[in-house]
C-alpha positions in Angstrom: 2.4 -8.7 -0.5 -0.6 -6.0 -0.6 -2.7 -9.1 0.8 -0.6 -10.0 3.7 -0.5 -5.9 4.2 -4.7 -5.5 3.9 -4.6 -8.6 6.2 -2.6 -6.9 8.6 -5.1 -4.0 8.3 -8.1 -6.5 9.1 -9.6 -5.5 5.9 -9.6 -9.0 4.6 -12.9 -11.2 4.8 -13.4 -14.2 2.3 -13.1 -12.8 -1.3 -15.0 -14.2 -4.0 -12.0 -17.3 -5.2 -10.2 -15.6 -7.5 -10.6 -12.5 -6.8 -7.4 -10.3 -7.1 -7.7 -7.6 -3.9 -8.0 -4.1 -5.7 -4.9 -2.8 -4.5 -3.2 -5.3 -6.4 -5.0 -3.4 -9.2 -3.9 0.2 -8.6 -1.0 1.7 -11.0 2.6 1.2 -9.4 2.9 4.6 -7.3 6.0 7.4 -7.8 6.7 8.2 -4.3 7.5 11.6 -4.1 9.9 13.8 -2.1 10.3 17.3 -1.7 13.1 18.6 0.2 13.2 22.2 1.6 16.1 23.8 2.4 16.2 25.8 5.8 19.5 27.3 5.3 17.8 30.8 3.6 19.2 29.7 0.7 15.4 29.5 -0.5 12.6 31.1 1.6 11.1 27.4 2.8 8.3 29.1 4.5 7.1 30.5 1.2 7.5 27.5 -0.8 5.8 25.7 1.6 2.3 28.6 1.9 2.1 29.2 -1.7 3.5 26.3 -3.9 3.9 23.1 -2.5 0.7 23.3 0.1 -1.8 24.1 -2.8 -0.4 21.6 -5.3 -0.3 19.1 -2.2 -4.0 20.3 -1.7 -5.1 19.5 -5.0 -3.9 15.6 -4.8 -5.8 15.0 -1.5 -9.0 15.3 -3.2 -8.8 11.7 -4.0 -5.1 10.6 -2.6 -5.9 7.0 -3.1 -5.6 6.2 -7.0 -8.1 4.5 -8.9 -7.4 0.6 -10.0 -6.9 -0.6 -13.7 -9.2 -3.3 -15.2 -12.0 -3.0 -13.2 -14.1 -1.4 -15.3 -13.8 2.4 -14.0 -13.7 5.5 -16.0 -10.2 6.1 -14.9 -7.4 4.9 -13.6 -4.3 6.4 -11.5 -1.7 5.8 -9.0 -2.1 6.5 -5.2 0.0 9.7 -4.0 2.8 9.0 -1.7 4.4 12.6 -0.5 6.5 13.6 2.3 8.4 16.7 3.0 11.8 16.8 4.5 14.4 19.4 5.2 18.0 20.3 4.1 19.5 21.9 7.8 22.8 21.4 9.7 23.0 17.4 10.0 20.3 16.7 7.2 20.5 13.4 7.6 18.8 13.1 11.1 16.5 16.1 9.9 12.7 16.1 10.4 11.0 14.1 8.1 6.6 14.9 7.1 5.0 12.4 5.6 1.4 13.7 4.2 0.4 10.2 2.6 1.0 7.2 1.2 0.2 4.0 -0.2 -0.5 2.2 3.1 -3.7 5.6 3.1 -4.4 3.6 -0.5 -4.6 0.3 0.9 -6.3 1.5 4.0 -9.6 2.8 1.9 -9.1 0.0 -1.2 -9.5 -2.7 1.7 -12.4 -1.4 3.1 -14.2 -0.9 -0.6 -13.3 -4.8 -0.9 -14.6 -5.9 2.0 -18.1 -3.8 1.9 -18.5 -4.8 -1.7 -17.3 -8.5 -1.1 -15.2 -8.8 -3.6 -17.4 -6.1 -6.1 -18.0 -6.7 -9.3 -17.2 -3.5 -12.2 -20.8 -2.3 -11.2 -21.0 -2.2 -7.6 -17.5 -1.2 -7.7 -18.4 2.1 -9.5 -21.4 2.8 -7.4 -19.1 2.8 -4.1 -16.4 4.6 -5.7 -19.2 7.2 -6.6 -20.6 6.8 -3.2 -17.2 7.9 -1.4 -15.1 9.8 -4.1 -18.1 11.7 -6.0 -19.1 15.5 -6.1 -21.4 14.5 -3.1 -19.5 11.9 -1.8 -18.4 11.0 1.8 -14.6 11.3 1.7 -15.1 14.2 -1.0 -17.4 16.3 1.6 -14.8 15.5 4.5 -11.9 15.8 2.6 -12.9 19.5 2.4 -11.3 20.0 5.8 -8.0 19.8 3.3 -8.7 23.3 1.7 -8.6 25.3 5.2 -5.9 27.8 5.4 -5.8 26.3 9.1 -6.2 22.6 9.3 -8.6 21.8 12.2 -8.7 17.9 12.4 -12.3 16.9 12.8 -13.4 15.0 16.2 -14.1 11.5 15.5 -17.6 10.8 16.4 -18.6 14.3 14.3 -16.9 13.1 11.6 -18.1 9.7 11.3 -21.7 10.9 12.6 -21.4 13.3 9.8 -20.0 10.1 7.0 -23.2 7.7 8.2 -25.7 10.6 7.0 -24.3 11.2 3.6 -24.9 7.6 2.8 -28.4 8.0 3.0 -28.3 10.5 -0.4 -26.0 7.2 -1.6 -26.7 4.3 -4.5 -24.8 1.3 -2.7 -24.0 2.2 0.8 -28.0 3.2 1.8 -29.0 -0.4 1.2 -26.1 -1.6 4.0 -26.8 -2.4 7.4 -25.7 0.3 10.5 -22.7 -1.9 11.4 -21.1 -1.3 7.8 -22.1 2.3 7.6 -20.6 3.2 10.9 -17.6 0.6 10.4 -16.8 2.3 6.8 -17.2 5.5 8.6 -14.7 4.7 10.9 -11.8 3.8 8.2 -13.2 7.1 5.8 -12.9 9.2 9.5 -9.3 7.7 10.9 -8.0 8.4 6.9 -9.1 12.1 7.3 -8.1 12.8 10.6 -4.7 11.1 10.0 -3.9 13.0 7.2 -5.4 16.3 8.4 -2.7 15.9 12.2 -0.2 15.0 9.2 -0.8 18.3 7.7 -1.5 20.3 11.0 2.0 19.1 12.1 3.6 20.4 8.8 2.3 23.6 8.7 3.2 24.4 12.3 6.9 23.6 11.5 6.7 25.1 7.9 5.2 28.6 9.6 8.5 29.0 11.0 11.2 27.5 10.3 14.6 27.8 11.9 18.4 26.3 11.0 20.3 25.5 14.1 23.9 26.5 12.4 26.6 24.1 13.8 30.0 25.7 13.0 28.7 28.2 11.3 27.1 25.3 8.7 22.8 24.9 8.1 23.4 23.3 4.6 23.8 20.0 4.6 22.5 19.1 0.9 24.9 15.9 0.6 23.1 14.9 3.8 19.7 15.1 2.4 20.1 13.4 -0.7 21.6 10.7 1.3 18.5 9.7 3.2 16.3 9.6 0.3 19.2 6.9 -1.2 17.5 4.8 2.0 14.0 6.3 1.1 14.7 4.3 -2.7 16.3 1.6 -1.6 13.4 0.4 1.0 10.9 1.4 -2.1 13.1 -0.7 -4.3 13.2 -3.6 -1.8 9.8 -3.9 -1.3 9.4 -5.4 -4.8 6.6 -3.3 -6.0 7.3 -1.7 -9.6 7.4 2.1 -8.2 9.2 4.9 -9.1 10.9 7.6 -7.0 10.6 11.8 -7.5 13.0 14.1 -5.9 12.3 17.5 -5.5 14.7 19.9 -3.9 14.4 23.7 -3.2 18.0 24.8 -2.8 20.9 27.0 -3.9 22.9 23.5 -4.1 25.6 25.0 -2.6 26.7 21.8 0.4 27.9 23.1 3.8 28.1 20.4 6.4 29.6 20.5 9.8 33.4 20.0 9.7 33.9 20.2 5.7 37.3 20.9 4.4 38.3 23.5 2.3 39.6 21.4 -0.2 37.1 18.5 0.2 35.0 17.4 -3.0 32.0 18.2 -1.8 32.4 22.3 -1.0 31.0 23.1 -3.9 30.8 27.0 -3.7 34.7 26.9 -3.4 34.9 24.4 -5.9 32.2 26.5 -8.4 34.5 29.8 -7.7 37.9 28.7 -8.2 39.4 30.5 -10.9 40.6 27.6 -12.6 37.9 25.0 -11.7 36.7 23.8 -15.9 33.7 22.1 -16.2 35.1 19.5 -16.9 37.0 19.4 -13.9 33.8 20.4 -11.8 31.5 17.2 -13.2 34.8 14.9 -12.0 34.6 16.8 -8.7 30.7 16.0 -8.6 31.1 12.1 -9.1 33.7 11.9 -7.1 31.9 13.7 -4.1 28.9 11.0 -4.5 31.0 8.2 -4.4 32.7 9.7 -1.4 29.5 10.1 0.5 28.1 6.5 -0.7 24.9 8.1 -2.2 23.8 5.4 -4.9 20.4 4.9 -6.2 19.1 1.6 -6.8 19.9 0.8 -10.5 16.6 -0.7 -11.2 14.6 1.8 -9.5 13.0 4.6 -12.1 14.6 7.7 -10.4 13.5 11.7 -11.2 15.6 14.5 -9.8 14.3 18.6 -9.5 16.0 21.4 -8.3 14.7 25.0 -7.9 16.5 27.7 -6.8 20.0 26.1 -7.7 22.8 29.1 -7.5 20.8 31.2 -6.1 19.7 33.2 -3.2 20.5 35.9 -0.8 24.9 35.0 -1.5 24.1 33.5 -4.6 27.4 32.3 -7.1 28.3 34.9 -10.1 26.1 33.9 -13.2 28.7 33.2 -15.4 30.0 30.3 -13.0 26.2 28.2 -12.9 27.8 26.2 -16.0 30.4 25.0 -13.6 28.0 24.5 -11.0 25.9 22.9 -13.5 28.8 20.5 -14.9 29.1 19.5 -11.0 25.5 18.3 -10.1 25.5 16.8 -13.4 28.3 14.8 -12.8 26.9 13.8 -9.3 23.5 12.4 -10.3 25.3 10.2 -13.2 27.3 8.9 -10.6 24.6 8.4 -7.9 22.8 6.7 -11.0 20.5 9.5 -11.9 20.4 9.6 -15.9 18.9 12.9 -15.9 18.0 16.3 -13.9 16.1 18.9 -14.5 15.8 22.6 -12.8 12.6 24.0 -12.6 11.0 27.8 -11.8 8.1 26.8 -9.4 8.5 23.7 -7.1 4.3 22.7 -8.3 6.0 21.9 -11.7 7.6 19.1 -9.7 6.6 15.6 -9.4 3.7 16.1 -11.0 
């Protein structure tokens, strides 16, 4: 399947027989999903500036994951992040992703087809020539680290890529035509991702919840489209895993809910004689009611930040019962565990 998607990609030439493409090679991925809620619940903006950007930052340095068995002095997983947003209807909510493994098998395709195939040695020379201190993704992936993302022009950037290999091992000794065509796939990468970004922090710099009925907290909603998220990650046969990150009070309020509907959860978590027990019942039966139901063979983490609180946050000796209800939602949406962190960085990592 990675073939037919480098083929696709025109990154294919005539590998030597045998020869297993590299991104066949790479560690299975954990796609990962952070989900901010706009509802002022949790200041999105914030989390956005000073958590999640840096530690987003950090991974782009190399988002591409290096392969196994091939020699290397490492070995990891390509990143695969997007952002999306808890708001009225969450489940037609904008969606950011930052990148992914099809980035991976962009730049892992073009090191097989400039190495031909390359054996442990000529493998680590590239991966030094484009991922090293001095390396040409390294010195444009600096555009990253900006406060304010500024995508490079193309022929700068590329211009910019076909000099650095001249202080290279492997990529010197290539003719113009490879320089300037690996320039082009090491330029697109960076600008894609850098318009990826720009677009996120424009939305993140100001965020706004369009209330419908009085409702900009849609949680149910949100969790619900990353049940699609898994389930395409689970069809596509790879052996990935799935990370859910969610910056909210937790407290669901969709368009339309009832009063006495499974899923209002504040009313539910303040009812005087609402028992834990009766609140982790409540939970399941609010994910079965809403048909969110993660693949069963699909490794599946959930986070949550900021759960009970905020600026009408729920009483602190009723976040067991709100506890006992999330709990007994993820069992049912076949989550085995959750956990609630203090900072969303500590999430997904």
């Amino acid at each position: 399947m990675a073939a037919l998607a480098l083929g696709s990609l025109g990154f294919i030439g005539t590998p030597a027989q045998g020869a297993m493409p590299i991104v066949d090679l790479l560690p299975p991925v954990e796609r990962s999903i952070f989900i901010l809620d706009l509802s002022g619940s949790t200041n999105s903006s914030q989390l956005w500036k000073s958590s999640l950007r840096p530690s987003l930052i950090k991974k782009l340095a190399q988002p591409f994951g290096f392969p196994a068995g091939k020699g290397l002095s490492q070995k990891s997983a390509p990143v695969d992040i997007t952002i999306r947003v808890i708001n009225a209807q969450s489940i037609d909510a904008p969606n950011f992703p930052i990148v992914g493994v099809q980035d991976a098998a962009k730049m892992w395709g073009l090191i097989d087809k400039i190495g031909s195939s390359p054996t442990s040695r000529r493998l680590g020379l590239i991966v030094d020539d484009f991922f090293g201190g001095d390396g040409a993704f390294t010195q444009q992936a600096r555009v990253f680290t900006r406060s304010k993302i500024v995508p490079p022009t193309r022929s700068v950037c590329q211009s910019s890529v076909v000099k650095s290999f001249q202080n290279s091992q492997f990529m010197n000794d290539l003719d113009q035509t490879s320089k300037s065509s690996s320039a082009q796939v090491i330029c697109g990468l960076i600008i894609d991702i850098s318009k990826r970004l720009q677009v996120a922090d424009d939305y993140f710099s100001n965020p706004k919840c369009v209330k419908i009925k009085n409702s900009c907290s849609d949680i149910i909603g949100a969790i619900l489209n990353t049940t699609y998220a898994a389930n395409d990650l689970y069809t596509q046969g790879a052996k990935s895993k799935l990370c859910v990150a969610i910056a909210s009070d937790m407290l669901n309020n969709f368009p339309g809910m009832a009063a006495d509907s499974a899923l209002n959860t504040r009313k539910i978590v303040l009812a005087k004689t609402t028992t834990a027990e009766m609140a982790k019942s409540l939970g399941r039966q609010a994910a079965e009611q809403s048909g969110v139901k993660f693949p069963a063979q699909l490794p599946v983490r959930i986070f949550v930040l900021g759960q009970g609180t905020g600026p009408n946050p729920i009483p602190l000796d009723k976040n067991f019962i709100l506890t006992a209800y999330w709990n007994g939602f993820w069992e049912a949406a076949g989550i085995t565990s959750s956990n609630q962190i203090r900072s969303l960085d500590q999430a997904c990592s």
